[in-house]
C-alpha positions as CSV (number, residue, x, y, z in Angstrom):
1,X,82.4,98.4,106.1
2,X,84.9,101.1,107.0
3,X,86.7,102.8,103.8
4,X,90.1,100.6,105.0
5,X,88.1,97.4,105.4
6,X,86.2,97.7,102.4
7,X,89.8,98.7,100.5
8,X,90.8,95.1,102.2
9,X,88.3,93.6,100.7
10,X,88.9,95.1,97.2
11,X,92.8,94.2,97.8
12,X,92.0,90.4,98.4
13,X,89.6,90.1,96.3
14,X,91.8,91.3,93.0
15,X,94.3,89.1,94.3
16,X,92.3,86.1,93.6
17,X,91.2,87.3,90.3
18,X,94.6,87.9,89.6
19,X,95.8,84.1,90.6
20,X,92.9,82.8,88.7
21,X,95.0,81.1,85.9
22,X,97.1,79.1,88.0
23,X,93.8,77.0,89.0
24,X,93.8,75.9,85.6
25,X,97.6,74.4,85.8
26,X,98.1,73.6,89.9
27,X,94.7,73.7,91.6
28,X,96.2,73.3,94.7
29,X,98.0,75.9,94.5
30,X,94.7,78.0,94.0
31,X,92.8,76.7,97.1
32,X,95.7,76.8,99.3
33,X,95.7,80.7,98.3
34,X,92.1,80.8,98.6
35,X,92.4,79.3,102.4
36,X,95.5,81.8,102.9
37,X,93.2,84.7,101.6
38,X,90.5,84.0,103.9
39,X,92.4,83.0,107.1
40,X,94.4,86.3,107.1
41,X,91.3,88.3,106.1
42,X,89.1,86.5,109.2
43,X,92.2,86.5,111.7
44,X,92.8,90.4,110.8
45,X,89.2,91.5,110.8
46,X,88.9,89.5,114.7
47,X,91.6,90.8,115.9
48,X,90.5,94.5,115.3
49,X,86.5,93.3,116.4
50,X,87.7,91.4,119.7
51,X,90.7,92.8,120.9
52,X,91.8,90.9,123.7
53,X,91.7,87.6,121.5
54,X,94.2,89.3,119.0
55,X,96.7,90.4,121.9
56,X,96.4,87.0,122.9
57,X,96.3,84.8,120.0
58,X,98.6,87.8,117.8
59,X,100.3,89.7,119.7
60,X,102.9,90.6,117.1
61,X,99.9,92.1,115.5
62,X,98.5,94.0,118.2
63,X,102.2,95.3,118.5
64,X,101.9,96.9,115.0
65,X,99.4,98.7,116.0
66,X,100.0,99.9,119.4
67,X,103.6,100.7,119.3
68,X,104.9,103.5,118.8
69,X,106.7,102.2,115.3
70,X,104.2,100.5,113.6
71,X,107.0,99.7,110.9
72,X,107.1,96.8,112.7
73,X,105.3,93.3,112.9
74,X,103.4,93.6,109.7
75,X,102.9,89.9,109.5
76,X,99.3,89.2,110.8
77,X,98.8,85.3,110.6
78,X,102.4,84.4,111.8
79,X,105.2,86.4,112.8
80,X,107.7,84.5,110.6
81,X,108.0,86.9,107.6
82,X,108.7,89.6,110.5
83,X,111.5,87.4,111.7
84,X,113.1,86.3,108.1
85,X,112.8,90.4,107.5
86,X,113.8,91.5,110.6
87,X,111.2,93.9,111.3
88,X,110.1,92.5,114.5
């Protein structure tokens, strides 16, 4: 792991300790954060890996990084929240 990946990891990884609790009062809830947690964290790591699959399948994402204002396009599974906050 690369010191931003393994910061990544960390990141997600508190973020389901924090949530913990609420699997006690709405499980679903928890696994549908779980699933979220782990299909941003396996769609971002593949789109860095293979690159021509995340300008393809992301290419909101890949704009992030390779524009010149990477202000932009911060959503990585779906471009929606880029759209609701106007930074696409």
């Amino acid at each position: 792991y690369t010191k931003s990946s393994l910061f990544e990891v960390i990141s997600l990884a508190t973020g389901v300790i924090i949530h913990l609790p609420i699997l006690f009062f709405w499980p679903f809830a928890y696994i549908t954060l779980l699933f979220s947690i782990i299909q941003y964290y396996w769609m971002h790591r593949k789109s860095h890996i293979d690159v021509e699959w995340g300008k393809k399948i992301m290419p909101w994402h890949y704009q992030h990084h390779m524009s010149k204002n990477q202000h932009k396009n911060w959503g990585v599974r779906s471009n929606i929240i880029d759209k609701i906050m106007k930074t696409n």
